[in-house]
PDB file of N, CA, C and O in Angstrom, chain B, residues numbered from 101:
ATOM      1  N   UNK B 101      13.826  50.438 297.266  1.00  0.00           N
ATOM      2  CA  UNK B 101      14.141  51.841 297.401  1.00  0.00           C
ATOM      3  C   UNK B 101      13.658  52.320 298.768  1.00  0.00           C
ATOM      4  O   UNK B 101      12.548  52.133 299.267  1.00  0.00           O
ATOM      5  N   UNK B 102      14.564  52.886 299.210  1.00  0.00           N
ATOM      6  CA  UNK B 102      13.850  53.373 300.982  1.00  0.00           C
ATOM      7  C   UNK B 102      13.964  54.923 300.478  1.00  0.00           C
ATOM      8  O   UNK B 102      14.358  55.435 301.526  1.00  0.00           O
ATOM      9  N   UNK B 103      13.876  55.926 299.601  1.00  0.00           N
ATOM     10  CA  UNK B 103      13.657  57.235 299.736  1.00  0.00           C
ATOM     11  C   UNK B 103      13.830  57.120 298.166  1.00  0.00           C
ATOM     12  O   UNK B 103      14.553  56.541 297.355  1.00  0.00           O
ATOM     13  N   UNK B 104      12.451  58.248 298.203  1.00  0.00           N
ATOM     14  CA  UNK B 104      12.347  59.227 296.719  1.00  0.00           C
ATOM     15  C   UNK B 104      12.300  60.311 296.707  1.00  0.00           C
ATOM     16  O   UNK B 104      11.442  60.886 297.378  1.00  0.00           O
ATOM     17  N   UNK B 105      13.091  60.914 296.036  1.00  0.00           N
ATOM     18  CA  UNK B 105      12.701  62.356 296.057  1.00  0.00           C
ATOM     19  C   UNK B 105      12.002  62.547 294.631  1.00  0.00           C
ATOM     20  O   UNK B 105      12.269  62.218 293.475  1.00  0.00           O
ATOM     21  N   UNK B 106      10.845  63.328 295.364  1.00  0.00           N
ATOM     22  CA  UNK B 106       9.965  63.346 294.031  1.00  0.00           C
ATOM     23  C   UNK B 106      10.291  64.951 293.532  1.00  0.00           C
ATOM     24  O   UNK B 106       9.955  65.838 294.317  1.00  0.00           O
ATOM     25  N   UNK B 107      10.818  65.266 292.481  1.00  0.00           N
ATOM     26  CA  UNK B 107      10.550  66.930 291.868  1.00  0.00           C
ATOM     27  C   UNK B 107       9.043  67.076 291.333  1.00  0.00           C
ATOM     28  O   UNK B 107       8.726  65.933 291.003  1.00  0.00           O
ATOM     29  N   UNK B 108       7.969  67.937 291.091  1.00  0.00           N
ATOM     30  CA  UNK B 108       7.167  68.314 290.320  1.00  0.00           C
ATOM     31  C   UNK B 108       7.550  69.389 290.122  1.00  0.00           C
ATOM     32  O   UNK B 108       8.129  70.134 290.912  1.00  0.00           O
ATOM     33  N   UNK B 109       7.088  69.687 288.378  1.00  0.00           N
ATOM     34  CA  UNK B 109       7.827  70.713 288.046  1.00  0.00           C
ATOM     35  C   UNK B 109       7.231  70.990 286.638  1.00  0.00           C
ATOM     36  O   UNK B 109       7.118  70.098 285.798  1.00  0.00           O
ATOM     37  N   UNK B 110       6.794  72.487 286.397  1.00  0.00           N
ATOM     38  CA  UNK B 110       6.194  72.668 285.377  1.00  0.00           C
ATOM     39  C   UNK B 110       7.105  74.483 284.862  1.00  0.00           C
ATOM     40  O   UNK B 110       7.093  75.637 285.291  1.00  0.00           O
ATOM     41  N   UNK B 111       7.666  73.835 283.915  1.00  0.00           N
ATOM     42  CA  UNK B 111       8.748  75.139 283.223  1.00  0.00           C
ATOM     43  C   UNK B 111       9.969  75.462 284.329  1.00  0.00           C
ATOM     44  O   UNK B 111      10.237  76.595 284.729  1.00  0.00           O
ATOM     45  N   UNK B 112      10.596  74.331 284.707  1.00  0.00           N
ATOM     46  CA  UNK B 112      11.426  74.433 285.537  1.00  0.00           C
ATOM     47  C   UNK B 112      13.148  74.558 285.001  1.00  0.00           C
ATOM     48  O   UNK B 112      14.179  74.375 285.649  1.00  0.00           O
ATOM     49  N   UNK B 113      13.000  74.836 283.960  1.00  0.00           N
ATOM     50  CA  UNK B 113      14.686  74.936 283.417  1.00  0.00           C
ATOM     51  C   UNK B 113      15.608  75.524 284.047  1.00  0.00           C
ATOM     52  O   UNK B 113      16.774  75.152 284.177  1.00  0.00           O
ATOM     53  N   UNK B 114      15.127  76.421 284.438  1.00  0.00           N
ATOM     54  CA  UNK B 114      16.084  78.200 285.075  1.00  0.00           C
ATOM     55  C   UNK B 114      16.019  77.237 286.404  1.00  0.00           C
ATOM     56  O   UNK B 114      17.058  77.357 287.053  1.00  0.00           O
ATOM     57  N   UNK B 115      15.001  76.231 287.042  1.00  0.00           N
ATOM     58  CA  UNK B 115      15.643  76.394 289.115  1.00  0.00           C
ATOM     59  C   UNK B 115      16.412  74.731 288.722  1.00  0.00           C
ATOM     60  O   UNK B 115      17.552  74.470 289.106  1.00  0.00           O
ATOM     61  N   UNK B 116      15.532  73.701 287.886  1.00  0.00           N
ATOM     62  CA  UNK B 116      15.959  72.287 288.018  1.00  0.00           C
ATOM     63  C   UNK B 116      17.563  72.078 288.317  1.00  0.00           C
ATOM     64  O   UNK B 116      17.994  71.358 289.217  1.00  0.00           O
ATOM     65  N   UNK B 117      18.365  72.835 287.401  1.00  0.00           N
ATOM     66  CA  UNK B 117      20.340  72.658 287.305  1.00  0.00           C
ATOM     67  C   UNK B 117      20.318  73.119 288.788  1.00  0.00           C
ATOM     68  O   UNK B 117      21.128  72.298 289.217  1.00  0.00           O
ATOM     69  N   UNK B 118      20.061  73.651 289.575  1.00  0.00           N
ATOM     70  CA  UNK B 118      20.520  74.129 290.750  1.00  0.00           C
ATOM     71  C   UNK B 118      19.955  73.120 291.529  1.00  0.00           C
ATOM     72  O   UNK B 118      20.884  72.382 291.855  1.00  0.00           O
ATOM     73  N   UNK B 119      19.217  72.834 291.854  1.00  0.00           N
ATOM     74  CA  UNK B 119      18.511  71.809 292.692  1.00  0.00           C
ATOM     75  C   UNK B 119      19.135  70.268 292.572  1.00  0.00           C
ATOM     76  O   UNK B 119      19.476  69.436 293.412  1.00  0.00           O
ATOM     77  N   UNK B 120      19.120  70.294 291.196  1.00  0.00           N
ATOM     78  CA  UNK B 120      19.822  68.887 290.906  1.00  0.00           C
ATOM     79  C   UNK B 120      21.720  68.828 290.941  1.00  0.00           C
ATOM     80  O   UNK B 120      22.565  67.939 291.048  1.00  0.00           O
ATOM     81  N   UNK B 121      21.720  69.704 290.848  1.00  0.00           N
ATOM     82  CA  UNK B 121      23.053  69.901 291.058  1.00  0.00           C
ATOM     83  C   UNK B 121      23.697  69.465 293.113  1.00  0.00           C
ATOM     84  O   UNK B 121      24.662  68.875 293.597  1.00  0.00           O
ATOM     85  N   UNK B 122      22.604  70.108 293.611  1.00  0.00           N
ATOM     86  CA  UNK B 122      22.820  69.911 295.578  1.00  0.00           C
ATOM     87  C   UNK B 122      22.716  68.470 295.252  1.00  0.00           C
ATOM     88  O   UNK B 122      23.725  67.785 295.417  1.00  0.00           O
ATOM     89  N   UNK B 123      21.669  67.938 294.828  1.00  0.00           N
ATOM     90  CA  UNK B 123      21.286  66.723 295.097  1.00  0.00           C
ATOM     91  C   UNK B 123      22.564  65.519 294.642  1.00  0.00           C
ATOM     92  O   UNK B 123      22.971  64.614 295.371  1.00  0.00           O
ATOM     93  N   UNK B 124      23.021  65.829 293.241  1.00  0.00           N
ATOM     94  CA  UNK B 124      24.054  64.920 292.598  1.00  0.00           C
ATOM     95  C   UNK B 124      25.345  65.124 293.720  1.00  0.00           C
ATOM     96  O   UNK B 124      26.112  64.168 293.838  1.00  0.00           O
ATOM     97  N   UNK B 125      25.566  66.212 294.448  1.00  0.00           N
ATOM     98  CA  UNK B 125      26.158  66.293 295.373  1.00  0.00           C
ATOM     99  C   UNK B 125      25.966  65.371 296.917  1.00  0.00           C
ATOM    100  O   UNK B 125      26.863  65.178 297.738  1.00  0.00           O
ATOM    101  N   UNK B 126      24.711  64.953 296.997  1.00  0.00           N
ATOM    102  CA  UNK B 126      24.965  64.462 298.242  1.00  0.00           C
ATOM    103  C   UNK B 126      25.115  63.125 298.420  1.00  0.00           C
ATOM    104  O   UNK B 126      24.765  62.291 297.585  1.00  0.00           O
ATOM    105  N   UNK B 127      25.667  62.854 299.572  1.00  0.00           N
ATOM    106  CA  UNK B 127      26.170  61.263 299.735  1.00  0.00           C
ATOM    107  C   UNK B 127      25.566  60.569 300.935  1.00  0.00           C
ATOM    108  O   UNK B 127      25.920  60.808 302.089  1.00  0.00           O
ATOM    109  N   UNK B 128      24.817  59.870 300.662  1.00  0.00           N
ATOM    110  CA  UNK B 128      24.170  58.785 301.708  1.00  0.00           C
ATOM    111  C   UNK B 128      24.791  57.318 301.799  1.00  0.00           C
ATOM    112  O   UNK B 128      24.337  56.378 301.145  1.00  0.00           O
ATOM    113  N   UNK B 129      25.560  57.243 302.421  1.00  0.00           N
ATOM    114  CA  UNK B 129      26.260  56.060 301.959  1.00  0.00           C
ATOM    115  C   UNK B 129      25.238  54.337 302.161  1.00  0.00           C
ATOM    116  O   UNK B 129      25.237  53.240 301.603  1.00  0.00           O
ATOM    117  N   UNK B 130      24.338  55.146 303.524  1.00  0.00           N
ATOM    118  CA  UNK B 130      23.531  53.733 304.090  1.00  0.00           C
ATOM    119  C   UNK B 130      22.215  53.818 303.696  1.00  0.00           C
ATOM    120  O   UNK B 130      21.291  53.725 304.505  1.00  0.00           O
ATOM    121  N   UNK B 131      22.018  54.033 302.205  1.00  0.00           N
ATOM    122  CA  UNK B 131      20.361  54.712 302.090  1.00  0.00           C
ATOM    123  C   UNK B 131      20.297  54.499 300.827  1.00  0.00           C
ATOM    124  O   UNK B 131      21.211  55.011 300.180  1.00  0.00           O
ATOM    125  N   UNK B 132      19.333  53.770 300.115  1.00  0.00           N
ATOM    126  CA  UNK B 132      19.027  53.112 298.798  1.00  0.00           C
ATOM    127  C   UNK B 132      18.168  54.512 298.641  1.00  0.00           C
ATOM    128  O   UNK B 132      17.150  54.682 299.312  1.00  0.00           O
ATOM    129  N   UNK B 133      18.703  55.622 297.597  1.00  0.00           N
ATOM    130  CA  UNK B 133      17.315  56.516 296.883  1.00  0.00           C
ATOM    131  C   UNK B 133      17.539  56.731 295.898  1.00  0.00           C
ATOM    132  O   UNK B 133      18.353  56.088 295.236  1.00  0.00           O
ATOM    133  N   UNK B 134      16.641  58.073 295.331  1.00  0.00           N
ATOM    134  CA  UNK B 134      16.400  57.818 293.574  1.00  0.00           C
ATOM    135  C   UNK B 134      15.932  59.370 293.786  1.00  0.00           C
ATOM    136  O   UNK B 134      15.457  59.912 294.785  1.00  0.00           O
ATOM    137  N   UNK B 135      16.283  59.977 292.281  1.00  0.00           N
ATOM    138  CA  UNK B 135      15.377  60.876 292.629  1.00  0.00           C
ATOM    139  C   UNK B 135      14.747  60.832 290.891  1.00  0.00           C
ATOM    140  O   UNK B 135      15.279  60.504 289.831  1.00  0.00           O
ATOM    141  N   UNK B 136      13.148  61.419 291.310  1.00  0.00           N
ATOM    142  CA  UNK B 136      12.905  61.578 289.836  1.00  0.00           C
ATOM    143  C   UNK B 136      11.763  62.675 290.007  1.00  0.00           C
ATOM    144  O   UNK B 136      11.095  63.124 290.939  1.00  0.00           O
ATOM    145  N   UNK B 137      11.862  62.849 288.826  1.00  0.00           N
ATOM    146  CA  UNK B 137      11.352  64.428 287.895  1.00  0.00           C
ATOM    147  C   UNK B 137      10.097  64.378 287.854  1.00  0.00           C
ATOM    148  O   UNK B 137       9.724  63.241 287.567  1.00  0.00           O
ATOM    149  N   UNK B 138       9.226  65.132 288.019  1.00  0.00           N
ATOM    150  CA  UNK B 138       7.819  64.801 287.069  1.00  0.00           C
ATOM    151  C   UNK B 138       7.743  66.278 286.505  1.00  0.00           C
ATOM    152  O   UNK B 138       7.582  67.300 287.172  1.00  0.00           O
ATOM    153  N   UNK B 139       7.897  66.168 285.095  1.00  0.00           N
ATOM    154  CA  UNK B 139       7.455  67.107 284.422  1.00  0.00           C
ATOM    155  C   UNK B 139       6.522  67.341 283.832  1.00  0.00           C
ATOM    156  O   UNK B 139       6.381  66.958 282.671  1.00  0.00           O
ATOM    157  N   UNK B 140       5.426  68.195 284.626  1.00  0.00           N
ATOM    158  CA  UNK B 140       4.068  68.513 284.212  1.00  0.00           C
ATOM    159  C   UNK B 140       3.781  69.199 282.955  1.00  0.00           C
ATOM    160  O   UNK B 140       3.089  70.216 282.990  1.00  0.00           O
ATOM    161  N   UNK B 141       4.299  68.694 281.697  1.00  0.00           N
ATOM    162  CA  UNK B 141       3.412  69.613 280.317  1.00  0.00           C
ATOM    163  C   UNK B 141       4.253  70.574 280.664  1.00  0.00           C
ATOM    164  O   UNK B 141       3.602  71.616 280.741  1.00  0.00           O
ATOM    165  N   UNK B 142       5.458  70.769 280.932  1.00  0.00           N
ATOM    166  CA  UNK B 142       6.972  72.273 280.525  1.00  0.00           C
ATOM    167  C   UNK B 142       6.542  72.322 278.895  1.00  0.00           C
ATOM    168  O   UNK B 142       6.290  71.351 278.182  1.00  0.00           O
ATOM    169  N   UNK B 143       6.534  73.600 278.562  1.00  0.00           N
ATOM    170  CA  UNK B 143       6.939  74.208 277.309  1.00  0.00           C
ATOM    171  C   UNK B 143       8.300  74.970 277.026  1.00  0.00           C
ATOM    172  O   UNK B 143       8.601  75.865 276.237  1.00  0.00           O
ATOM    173  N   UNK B 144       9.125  74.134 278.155  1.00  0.00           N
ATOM    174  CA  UNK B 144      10.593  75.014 278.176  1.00  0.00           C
ATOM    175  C   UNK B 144      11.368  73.686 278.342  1.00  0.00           C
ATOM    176  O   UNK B 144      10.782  72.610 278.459  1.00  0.00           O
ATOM    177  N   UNK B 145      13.052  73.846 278.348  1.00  0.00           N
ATOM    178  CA  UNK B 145      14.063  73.189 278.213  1.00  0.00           C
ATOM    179  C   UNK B 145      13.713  71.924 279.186  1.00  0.00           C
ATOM    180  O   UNK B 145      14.750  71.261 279.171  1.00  0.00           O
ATOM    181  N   UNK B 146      12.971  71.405 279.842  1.00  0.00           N
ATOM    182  CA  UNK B 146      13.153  70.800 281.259  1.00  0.00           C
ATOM    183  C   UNK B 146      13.468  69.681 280.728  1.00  0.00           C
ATOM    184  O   UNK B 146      14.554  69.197 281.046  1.00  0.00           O
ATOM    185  N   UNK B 147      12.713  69.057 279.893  1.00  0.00           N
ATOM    186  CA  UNK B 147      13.081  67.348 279.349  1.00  0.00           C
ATOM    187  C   UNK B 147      14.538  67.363 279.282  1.00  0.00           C
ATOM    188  O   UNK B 147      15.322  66.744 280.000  1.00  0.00           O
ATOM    189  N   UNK B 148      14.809  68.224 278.234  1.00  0.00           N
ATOM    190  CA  UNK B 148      16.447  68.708 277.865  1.00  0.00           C
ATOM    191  C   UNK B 148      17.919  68.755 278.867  1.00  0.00           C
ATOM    192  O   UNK B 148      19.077  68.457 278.573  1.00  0.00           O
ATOM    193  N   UNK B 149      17.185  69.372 280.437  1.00  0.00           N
ATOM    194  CA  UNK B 149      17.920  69.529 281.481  1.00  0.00           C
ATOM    195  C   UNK B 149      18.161  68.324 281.949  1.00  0.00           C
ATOM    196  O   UNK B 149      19.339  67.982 281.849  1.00  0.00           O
ATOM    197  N   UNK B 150      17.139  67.249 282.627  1.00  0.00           N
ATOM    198  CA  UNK B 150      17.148  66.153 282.673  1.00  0.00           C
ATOM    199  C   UNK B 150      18.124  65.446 282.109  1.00  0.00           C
ATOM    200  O   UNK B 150      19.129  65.008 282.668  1.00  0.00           O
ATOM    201  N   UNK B 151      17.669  65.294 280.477  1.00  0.00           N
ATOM    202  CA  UNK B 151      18.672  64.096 280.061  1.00  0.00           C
ATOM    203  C   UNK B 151      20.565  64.632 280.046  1.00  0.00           C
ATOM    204  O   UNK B 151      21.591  63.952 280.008  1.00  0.00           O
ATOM    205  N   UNK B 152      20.302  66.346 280.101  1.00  0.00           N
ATOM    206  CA  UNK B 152      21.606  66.368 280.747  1.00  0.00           C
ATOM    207  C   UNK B 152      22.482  66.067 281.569  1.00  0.00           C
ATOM    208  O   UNK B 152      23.706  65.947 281.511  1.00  0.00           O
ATOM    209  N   UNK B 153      21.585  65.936 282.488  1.00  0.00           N
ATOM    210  CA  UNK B 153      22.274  65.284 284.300  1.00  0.00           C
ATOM    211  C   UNK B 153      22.278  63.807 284.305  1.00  0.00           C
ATOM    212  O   UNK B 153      23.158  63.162 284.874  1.00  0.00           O
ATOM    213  N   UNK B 154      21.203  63.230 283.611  1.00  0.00           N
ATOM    214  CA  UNK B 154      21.179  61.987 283.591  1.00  0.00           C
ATOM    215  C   UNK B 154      22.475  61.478 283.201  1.00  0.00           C
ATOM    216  O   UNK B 154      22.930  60.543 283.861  1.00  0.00           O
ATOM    217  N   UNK B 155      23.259  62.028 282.060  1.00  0.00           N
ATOM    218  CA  UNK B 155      24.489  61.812 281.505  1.00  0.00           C
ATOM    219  C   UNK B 155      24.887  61.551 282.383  1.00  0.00           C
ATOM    220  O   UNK B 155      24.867  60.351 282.657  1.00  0.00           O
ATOM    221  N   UNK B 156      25.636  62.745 283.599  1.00  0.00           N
ATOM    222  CA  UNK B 156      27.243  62.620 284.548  1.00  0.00           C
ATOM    223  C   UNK B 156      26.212  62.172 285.548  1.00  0.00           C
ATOM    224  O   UNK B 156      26.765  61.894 286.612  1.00  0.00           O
ATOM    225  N   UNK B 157      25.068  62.025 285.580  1.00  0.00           N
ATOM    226  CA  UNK B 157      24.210  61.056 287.074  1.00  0.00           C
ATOM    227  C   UNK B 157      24.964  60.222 287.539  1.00  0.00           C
ATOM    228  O   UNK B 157      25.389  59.439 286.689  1.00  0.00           O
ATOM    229  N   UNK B 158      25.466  59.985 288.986  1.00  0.00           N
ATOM    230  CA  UNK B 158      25.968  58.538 289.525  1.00  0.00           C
ATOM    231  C   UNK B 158      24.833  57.335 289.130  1.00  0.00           C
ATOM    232  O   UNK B 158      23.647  57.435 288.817  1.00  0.00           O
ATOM    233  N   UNK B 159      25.671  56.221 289.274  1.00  0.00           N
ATOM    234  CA  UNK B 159      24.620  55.293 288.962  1.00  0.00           C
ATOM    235  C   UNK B 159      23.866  55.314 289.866  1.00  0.00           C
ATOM    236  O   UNK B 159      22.642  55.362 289.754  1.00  0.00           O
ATOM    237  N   UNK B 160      24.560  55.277 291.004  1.00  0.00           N
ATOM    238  CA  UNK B 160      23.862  54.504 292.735  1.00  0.00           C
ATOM    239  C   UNK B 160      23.022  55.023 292.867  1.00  0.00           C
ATOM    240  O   UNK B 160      22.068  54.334 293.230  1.00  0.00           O
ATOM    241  N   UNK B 161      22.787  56.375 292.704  1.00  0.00           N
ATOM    242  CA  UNK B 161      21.370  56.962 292.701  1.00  0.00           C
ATOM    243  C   UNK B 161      20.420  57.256 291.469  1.00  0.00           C
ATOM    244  O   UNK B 161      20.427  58.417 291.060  1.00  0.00           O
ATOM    245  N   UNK B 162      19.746  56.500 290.943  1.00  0.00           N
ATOM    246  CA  UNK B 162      18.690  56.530 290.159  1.00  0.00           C
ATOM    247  C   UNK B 162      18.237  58.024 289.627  1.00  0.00           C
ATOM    248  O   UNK B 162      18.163  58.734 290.630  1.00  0.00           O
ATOM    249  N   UNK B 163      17.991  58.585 288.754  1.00  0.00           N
ATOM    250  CA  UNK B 163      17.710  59.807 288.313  1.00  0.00           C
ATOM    251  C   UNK B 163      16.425  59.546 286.893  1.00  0.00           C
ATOM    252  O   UNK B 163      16.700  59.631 285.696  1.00  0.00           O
ATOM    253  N   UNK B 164      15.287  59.281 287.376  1.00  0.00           N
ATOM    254  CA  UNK B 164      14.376  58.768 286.305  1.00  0.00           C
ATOM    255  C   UNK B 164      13.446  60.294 286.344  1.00  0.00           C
ATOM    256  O   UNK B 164      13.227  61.034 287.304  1.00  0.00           O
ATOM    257  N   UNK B 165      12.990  60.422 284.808  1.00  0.00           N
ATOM    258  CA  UNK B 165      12.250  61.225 284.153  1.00  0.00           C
ATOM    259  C   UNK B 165      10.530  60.829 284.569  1.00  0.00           C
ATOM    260  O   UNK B 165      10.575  59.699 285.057  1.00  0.00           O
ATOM    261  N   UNK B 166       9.707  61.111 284.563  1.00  0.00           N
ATOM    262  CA  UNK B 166       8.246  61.093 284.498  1.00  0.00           C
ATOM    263  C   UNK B 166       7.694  62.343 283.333  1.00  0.00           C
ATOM    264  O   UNK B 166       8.224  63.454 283.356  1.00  0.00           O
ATOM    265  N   UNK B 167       6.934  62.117 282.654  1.00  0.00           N
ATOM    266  CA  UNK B 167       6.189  63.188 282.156  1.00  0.00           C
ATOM    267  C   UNK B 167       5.130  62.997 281.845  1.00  0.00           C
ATOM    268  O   UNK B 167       4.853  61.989 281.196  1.00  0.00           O
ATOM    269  N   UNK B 168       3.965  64.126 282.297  1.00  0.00           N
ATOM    270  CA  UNK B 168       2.560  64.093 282.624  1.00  0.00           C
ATOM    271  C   UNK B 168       1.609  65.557 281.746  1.00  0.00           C
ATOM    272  O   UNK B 168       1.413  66.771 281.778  1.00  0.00           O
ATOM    273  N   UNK B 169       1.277  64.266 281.018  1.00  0.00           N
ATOM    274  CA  UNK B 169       0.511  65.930 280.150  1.00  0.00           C
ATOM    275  C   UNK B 169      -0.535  66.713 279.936  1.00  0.00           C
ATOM    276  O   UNK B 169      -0.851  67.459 279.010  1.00  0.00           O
ATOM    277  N   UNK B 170      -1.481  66.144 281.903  1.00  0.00           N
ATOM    278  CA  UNK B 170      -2.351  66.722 282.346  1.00  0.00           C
ATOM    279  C   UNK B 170      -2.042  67.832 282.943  1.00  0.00           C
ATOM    280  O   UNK B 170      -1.384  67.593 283.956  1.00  0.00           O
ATOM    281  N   UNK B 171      -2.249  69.105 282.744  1.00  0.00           N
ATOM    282  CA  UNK B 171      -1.483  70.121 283.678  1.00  0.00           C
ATOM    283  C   UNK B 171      -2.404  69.657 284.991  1.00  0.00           C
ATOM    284  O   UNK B 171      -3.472  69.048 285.040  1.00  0.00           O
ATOM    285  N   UNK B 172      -1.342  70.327 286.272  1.00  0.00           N
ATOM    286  CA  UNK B 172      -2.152  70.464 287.458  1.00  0.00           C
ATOM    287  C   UNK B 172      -1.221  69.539 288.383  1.00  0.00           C
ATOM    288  O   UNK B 172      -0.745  68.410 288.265  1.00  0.00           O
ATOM    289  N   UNK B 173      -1.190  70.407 289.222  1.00  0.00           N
ATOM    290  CA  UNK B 173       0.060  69.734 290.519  1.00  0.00           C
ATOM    291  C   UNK B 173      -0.664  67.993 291.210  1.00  0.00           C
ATOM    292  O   UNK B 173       0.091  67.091 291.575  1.00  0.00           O
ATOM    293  N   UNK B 174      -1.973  67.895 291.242  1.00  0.00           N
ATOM    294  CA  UNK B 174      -2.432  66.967 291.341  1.00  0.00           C
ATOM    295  C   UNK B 174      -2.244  66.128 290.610  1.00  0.00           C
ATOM    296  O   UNK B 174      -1.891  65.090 291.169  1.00  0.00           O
ATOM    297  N   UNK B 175      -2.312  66.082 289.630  1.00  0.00           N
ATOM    298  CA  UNK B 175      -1.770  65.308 288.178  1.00  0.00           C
ATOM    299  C   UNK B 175      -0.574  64.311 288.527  1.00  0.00           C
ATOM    300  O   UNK B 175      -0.516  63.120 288.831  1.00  0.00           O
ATOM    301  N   UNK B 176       0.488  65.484 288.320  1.00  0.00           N
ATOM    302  CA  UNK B 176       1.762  65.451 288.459  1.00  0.00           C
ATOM    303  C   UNK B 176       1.939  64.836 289.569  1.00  0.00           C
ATOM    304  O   UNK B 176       2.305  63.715 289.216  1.00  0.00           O
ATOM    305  N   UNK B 177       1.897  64.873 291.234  1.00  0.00           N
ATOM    306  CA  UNK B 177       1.890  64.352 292.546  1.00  0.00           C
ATOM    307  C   UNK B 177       1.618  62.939 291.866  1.00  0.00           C
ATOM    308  O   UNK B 177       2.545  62.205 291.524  1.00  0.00           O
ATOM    309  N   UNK B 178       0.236  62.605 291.690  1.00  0.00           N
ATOM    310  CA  UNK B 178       0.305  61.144 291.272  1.00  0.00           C
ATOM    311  C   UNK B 178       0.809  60.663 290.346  1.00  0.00           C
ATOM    312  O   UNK B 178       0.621  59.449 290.429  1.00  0.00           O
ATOM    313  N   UNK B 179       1.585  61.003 289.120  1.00  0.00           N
ATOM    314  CA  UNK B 179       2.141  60.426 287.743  1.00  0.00           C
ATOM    315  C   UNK B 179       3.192  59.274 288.232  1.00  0.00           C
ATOM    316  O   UNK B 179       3.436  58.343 287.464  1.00  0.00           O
ATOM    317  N   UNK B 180       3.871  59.352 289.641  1.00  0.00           N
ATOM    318  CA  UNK B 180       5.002  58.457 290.059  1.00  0.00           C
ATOM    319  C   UNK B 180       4.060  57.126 290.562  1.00  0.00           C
ATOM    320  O   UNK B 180       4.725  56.186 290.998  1.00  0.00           O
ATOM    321  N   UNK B 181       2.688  56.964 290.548  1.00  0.00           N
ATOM    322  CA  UNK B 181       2.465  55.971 291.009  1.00  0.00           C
ATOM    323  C   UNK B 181       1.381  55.211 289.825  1.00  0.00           C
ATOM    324  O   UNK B 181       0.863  54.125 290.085  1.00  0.00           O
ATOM    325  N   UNK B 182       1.102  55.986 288.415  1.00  0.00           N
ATOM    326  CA  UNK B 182       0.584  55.341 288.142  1.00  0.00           C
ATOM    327  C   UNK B 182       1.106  55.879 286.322  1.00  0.00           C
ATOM    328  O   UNK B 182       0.168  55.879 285.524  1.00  0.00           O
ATOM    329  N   UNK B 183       2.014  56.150 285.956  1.00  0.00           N
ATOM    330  CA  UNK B 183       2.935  56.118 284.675  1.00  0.00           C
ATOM    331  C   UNK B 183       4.113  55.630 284.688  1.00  0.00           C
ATOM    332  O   UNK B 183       4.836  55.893 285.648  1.00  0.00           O
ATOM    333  N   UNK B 184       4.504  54.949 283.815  1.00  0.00           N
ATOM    334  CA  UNK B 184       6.222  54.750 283.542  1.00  0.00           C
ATOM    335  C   UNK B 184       6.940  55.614 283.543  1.00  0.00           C
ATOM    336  O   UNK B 184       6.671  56.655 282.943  1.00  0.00           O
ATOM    337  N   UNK B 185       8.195  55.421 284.292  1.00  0.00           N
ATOM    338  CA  UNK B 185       9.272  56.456 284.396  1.00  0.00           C
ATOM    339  C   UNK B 185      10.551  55.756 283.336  1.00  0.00           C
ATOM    340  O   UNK B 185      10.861  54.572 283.209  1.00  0.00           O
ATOM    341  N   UNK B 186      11.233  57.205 282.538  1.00  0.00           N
ATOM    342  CA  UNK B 186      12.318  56.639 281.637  1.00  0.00           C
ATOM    343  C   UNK B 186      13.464  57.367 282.567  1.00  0.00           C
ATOM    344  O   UNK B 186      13.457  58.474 283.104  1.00  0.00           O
ATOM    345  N   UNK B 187      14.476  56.295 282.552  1.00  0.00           N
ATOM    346  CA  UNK B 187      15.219  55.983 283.282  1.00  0.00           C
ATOM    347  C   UNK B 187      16.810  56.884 282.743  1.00  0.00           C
ATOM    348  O   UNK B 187      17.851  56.734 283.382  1.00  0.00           O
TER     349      UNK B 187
END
C-alpha cells in the first residue's frame, strides 16, 4: 500500500456519506491506496454508514472498518497500527 487515508471519527454519521462519497469518487490510476475508518466508540449510525459504502466500494481501493472502544483521538490515531481492521 503506498497511501492511507486514515478517517478518525467519533459520531460521524451526518459528515462520513459526504467525505466518503469525494473519496469513492477519486481516481488515482498509478497509486496503490485504501482508505479506512476508525471509529472511536460512535453511539450513532457510523458502523452502519460504513458497511453501506463498503457495498458499492470499488474493489481497487480498499475501504476497511477499525473500531476502538477507548474514547480519545489518541486512541483512535493508533488503533490502525495495533487492531484488526474488518474489511
Amino acid at each position: 500500500m503506498e497511501l492511507s487515508v486514515v478517517i478518525c471519527t467519533y459520531n460521524g454519521a451526518q459528515r462520513l456519506p459526504q467525505v466518503l462519497t469525494r473519496l469513492q469518487q477519486q481516481q488515482q490510476p498509478n497509486c496503490d491506496w485504501e482508505v479506512l475508518v476508525v471509529d472511536n466508540n460512535s453511539g450513532d449510525r457510523t458502523a452502519e454508514i460504513i458497511r453501506t459504502f463498503q457495498s458499492s466500494w470499488p474493489l481497487e481501493v480498499p475501504l476497511r472498518y477499525s473500531f476502538e472502544p477507548r474514547q480519545g483521538l489518541a486512541f483512535a490515531r493508533r488503533a490502525p497500527f495495533k487492531t484488526p481492521t474488518v474489511r
